[in-house]
C-alpha positions as CSV (number, residue, x, y, z in Angstrom):
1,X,166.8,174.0,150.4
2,X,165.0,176.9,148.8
3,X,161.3,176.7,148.2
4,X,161.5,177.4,144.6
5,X,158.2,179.8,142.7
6,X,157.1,179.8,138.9
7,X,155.6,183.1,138.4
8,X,154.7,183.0,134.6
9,X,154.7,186.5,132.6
10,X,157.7,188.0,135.2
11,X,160.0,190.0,132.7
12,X,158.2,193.4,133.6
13,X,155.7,195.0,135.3
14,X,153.7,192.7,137.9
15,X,155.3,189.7,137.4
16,X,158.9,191.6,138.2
17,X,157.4,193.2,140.8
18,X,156.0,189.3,142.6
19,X,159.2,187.6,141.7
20,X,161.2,190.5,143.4
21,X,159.4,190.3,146.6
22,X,159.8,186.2,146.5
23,X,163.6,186.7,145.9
24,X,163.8,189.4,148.9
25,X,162.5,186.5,150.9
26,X,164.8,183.6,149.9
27,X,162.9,182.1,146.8
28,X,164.3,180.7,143.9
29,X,162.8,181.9,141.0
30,X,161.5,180.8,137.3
31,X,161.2,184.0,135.3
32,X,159.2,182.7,132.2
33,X,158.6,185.0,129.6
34,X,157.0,185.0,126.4
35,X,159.1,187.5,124.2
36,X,161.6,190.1,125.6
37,X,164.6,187.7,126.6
38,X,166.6,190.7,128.1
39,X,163.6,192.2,130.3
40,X,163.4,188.5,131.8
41,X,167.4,188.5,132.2
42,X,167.2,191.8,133.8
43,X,164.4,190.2,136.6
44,X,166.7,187.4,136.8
45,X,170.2,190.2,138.1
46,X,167.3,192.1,140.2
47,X,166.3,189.3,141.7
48,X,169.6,187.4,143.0
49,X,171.1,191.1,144.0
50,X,167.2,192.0,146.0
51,X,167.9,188.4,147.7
52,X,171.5,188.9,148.5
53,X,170.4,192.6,150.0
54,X,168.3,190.5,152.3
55,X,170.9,188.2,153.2
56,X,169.7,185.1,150.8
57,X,171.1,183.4,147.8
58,X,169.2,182.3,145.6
59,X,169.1,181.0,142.0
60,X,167.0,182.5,139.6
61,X,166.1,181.0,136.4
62,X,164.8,182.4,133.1
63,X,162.6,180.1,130.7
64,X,160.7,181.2,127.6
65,X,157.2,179.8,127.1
66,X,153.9,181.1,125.4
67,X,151.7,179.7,128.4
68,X,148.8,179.5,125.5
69,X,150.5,177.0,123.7
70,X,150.8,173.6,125.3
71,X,154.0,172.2,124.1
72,X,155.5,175.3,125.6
73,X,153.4,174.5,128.8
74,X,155.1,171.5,129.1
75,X,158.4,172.8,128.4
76,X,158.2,175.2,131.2
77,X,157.4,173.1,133.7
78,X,160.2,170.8,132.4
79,X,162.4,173.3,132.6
80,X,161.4,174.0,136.5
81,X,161.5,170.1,137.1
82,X,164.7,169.4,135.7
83,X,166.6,173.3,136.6
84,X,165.5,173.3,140.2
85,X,163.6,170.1,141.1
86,X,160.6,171.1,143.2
87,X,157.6,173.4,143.1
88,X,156.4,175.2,145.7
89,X,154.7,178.0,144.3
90,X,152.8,178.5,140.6
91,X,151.7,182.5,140.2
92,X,150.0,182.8,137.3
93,X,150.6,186.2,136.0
94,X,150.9,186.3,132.3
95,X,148.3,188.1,130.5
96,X,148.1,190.3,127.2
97,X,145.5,193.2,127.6
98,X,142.3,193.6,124.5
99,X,143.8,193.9,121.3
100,X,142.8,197.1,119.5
101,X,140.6,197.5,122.8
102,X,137.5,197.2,120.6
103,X,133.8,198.4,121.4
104,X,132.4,195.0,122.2
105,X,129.7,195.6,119.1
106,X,133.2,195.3,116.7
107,X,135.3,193.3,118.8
108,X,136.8,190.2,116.6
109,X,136.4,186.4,116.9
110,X,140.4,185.9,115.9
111,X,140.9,188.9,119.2
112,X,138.9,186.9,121.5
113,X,140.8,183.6,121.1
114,X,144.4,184.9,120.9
115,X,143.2,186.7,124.2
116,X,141.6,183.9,125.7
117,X,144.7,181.4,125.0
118,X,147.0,183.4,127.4
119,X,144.8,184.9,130.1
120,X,142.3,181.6,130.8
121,X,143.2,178.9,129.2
122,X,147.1,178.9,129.9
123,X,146.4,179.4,133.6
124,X,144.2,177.0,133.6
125,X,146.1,173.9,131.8
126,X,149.4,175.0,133.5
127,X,147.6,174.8,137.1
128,X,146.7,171.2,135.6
129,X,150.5,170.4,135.1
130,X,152.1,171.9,138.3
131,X,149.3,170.2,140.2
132,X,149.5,166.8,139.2
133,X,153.8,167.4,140.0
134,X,152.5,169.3,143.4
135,X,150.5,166.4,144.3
136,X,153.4,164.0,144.0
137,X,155.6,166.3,146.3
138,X,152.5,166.7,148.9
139,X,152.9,162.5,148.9
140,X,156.0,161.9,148.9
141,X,156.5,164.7,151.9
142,X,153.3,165.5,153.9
143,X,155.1,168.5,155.2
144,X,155.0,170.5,151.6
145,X,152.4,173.0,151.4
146,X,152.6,174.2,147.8
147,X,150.3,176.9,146.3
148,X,149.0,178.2,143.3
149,X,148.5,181.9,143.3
150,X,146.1,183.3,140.1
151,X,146.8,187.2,139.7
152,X,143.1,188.5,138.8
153,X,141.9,192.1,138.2
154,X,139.4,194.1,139.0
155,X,137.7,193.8,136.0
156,X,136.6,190.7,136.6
157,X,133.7,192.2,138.0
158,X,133.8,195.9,137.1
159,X,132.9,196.0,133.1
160,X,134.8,198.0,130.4
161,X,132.4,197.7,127.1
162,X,136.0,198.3,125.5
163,X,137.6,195.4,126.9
164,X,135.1,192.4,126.7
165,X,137.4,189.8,126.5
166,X,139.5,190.7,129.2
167,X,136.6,191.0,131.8
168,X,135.4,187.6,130.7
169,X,138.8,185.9,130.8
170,X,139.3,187.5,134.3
171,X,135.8,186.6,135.3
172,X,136.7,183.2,134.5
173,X,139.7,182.9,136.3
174,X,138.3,183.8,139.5
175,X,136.5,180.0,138.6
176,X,140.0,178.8,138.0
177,X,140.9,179.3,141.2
178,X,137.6,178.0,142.7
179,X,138.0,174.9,140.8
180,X,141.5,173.8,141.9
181,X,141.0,175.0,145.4
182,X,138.3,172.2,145.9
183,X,140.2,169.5,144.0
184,X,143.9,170.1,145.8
185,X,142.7,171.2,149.1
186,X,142.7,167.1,150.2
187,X,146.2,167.3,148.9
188,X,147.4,170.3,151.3
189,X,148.2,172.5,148.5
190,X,145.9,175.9,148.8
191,X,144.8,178.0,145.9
192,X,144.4,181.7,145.9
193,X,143.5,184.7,143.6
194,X,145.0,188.0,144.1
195,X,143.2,190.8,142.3
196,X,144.8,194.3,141.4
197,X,143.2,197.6,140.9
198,X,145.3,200.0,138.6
199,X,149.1,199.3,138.7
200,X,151.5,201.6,137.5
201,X,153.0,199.3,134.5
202,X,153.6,198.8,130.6
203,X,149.9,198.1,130.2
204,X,148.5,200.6,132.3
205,X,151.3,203.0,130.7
206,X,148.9,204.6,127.7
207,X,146.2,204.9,130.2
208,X,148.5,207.1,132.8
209,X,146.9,210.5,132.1
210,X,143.3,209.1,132.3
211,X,143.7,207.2,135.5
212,X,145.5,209.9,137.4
213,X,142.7,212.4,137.2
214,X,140.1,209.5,138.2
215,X,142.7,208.6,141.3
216,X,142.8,212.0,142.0
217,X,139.2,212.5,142.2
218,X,138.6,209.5,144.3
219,X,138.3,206.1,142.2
220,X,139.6,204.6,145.3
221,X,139.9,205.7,149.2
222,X,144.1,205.2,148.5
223,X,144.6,208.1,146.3
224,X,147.5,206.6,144.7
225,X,148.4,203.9,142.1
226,X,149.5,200.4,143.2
227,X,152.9,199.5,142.7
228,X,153.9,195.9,141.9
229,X,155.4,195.3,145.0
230,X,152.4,195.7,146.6
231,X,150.8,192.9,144.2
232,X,154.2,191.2,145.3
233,X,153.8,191.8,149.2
234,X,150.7,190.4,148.9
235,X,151.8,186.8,147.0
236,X,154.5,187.0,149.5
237,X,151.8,187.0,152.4
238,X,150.1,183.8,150.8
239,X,153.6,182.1,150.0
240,X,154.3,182.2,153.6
241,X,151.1,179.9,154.6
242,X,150.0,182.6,156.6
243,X,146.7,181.7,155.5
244,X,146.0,178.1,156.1
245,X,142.5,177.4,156.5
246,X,141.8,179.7,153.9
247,X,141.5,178.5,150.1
248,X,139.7,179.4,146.6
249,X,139.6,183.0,147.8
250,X,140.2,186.4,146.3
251,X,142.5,188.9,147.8
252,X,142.1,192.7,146.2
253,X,145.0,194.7,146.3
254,X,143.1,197.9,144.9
255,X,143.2,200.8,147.2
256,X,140.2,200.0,148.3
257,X,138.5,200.2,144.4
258,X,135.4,197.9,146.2
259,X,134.5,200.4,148.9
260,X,131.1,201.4,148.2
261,X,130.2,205.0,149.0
262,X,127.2,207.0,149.3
């Protein structure tokens, strides 16, 4: 049987690019989205034909959900429970970026909270959910080793006076993972936060020109700009349990962004 992933936010950019690399290695697959119902199809045909490339076959489900909203929380891991039966992996992706990216001396209360919702408190009242049903698998089979995977940034601790709410909510998540790691490690299941520098997707798309020159003139030792498969290669790295007696800790994927020079 298939271990079967939940990566939230996996119609485009990231979240395609993690469920992709789980599906290349014989996953099934929960593409939730919150809006574009063809992007999250699309994942969905990608997926099964990059597993049946790699000699897999796999299913590969697609579930709308606003993971700010609780009844649609509790939908989508309905969904997983009932479609596919198990969970073996959580990845919490979905995020929006600042709205109006506002000079924190004019950013809005009504901004902050719709931000909030989706990048902190969703992850963190989903993890709630699929840990409770990950702690019944862990009993019921002391072999499971399920994970929950929080995809960070690096602006949880590099500041953009434009995009207060964003640092903070990513700030906070790095908590998140913290937080579960101590309460499920007694249960077996490990908890990990993978953090991204810039990414060439949607969000980072009206930034291109502005982050090419910076790449170019040394933002980070890899002069390039991270894919999503290499967010991806890296979930896939702590899918695998390759890390066991590691948990609650961050894993950058940023060309090397925190590499100090003098």
């Amino acid at each position: 049987m298939n271990q079967v992933a939940l990566i939230t936010g996996a119609s485009r950019g990231i979240g395609r690019g993690i469920a992709l690399e789980l599906a290349a290695e014989g996953f099934d697959v929960v593409i939730n989205y919150a809006g574009n119902q063809a992007a999250a199809a699309e994942t969905a045909k990608l997926c099964t034909e990059r597993a049946a490339t790699a000699g897999h076959t796999i299913r590969a489900e697609v579930c709308q959900a606003d993971v700010g909203q609780a009844p649609d929380r509790e939908r989508l891991t309905g969904f997983t429970r009932e479609s596919l039966g198990r969970l073996d992996l959580l990845v919490n992706n979905a995020g929006i970026t600042s709205i109006g990216r506002a000079d924190l001396l004019d950013a809005t209360e009504e901004n902050w909270d719709a931000l909030m919702a989706v990048n902190l408190k969703g992850p963190f009242f989903l993890s709630q959910l699929a840990a409770r049903w990950m702690v019944e698998q862990t009993e019921a089979d002391a072999e499971r080793r399920p994970k929950i995977i929080n995809i960070s940034s690096v602006s949880a601790h590099a500041v953009s006076t434009n995009r207060g709410d964003y640092c903070v909510a990513k700030a906070g998540l790095g908590m998140v993972t913290k937080l579960f790691a101590a309460r499920l490690a007694d249960h077996g299941i490990n908890v990990y936060e993978v953090c991204p520098g810039v990414i060439a997707s949607d969000m980072t798309a009206p930034v291109r020109e502005k982050y090419d020159k910076l790449i170019a003139d040394g933002l980070t030792p890899i002069r390039r700009w991270g894919e999503p498969s290499d967010v991806g290669k890296a979930v896939v790295a702590l899918a695998h349990d390759y890390f066991p007696f590691t948990t609650g800790e961050v894993f950058n994927v940023d060309g090397g962004f925190n590499v100090r020079k003098l």
